[in-house]
Wavefront OBJ file of the C-alpha trace (Angstrom):
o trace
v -24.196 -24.393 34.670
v -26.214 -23.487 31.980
v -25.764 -24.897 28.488
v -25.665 -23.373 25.181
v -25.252 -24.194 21.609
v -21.869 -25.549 22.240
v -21.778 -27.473 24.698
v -21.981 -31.227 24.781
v -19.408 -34.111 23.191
v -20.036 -33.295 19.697
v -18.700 -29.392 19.270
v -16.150 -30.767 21.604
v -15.726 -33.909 19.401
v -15.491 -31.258 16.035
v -12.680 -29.143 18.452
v -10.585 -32.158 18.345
v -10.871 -32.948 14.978
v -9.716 -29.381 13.969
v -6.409 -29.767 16.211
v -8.139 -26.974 18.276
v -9.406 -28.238 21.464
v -7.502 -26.847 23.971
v -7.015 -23.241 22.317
v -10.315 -22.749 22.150
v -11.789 -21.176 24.886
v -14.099 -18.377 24.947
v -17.591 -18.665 23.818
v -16.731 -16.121 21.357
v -13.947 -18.496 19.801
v -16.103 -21.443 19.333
v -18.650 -19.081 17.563
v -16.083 -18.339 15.258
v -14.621 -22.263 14.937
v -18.275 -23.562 14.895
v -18.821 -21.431 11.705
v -16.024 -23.274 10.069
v -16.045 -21.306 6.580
v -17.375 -18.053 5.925
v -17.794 -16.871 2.098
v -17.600 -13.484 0.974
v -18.652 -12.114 -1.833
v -15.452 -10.496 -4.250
v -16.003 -8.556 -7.508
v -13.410 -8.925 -10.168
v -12.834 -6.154 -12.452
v -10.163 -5.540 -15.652
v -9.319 -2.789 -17.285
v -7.635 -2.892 -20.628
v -3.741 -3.508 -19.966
v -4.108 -4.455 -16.472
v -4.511 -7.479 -13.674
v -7.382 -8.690 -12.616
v -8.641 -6.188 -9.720
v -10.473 -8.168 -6.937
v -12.301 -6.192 -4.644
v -13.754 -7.330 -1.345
v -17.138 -5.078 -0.572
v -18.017 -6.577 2.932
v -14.147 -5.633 4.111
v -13.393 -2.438 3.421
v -10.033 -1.777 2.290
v -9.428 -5.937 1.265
v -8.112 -6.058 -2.406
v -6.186 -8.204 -4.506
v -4.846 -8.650 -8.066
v -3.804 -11.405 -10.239
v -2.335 -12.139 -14.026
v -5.634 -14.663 -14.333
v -9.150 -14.634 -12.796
v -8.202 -18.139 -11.092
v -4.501 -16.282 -9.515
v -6.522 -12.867 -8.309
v -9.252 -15.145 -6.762
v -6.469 -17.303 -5.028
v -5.087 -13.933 -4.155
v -8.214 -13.084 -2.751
v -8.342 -15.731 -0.053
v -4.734 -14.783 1.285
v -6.029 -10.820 1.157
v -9.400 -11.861 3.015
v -7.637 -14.195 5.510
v -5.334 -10.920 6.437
v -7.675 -9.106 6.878
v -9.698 -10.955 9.542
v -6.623 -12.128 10.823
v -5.919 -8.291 11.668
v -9.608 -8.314 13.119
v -8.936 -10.933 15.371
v -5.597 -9.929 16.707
v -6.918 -6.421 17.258
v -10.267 -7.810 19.071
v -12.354 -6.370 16.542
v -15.663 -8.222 15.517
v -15.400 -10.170 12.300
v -18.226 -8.793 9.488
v -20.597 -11.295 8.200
v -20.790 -11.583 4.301
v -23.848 -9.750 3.048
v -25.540 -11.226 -0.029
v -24.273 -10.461 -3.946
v -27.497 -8.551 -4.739
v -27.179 -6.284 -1.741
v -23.741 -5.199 -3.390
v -25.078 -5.458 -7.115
v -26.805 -2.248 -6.401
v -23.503 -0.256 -5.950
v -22.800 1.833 -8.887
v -19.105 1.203 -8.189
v -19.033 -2.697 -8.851
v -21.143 -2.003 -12.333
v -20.188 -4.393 -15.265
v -17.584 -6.645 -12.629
v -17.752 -10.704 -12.270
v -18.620 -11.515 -9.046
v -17.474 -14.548 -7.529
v -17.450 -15.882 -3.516
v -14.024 -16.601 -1.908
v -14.316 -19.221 1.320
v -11.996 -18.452 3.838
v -11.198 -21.112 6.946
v -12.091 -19.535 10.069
v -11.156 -22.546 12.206
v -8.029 -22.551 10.916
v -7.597 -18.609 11.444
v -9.033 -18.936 14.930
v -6.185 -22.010 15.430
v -3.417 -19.117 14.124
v -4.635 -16.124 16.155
v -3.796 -17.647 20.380
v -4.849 -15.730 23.135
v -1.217 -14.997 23.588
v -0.782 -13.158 20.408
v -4.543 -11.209 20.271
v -5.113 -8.326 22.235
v -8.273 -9.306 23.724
v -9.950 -12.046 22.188
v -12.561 -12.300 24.968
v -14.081 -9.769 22.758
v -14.341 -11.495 19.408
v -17.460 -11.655 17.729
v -19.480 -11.123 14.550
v -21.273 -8.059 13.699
l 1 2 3 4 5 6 7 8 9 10 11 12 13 14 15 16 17 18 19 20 21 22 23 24 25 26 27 28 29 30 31 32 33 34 35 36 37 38 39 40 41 42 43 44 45 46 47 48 49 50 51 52 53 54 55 56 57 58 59 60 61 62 63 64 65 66 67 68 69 70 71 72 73 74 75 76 77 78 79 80 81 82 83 84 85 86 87 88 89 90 91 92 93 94 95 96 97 98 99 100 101 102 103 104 105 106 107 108 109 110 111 112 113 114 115 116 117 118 119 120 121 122 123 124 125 126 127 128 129 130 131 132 133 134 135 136 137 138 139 140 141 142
């Protein structure tokens, strides 16, 4: 049998320690619990008499508000772990985070506070069983 990245006693060892080693079965899930946290990039944006707008470039669609910056930022997390929650139970590949300068460039983020949100994906993986995803032989990153 051949061996890649993840074999041996110490991804198996980290499994265990994340309450995740017998849901965890494809090499495709351990990608995703090896990775532990990924952290996107989130651009926060007011307007006079509104919330805090929280946008999430790399995930199109994934927004949030809050009152504060630190309640639209916490509101970020839940709106980003949704999101790739969604991914996973629909078998869809989970983005990768590009870099803040790559979205710095985009006239529609001019003049916002950017920020990074870390999201959990061992825990997400831990959520999302084979029994509830559609096919999660097919999860991956892009």
């Amino acid at each position: 049998m051949k061996k890649n990245k993840y074999s041996g006693s110490s991804f198996d060892d980290f499994l265990k320690e994340e309450g995740i080693y017998g849901e965890v079965k494809t090499l495709a899930q351990k990608e995703l619990a090896s990775e532990k946290y990924k952290c996107y990039p989130v651009v926060i944006h007011k307007d006079p008499e509104s919330c805090y707008g929280v946008t999430v470039p790399d995930l199109p669609g994934c927004f949030s508000a809050g009152d504060t910056v630190e309640d639209a930022l916490t509101q970020a997390v839940e709106a980003v772990e949704c999101y790739l929650e969604g991914l996973l139970l629909d078998g869809e590949p989970i983005p990768n985070p590009k870099g803040v300068a790559f979205h710095t460039k985009n006239p529609d983020y001019a003049g916002g506070l950017w920020e990074t949100v870390s999201v959990d994906l061992a825990a997400l993986v831990r959520e999302v069983t084979p029994e509830k995803a559609t096919s999660l032989s097919k999860v991956s990153t892009l």
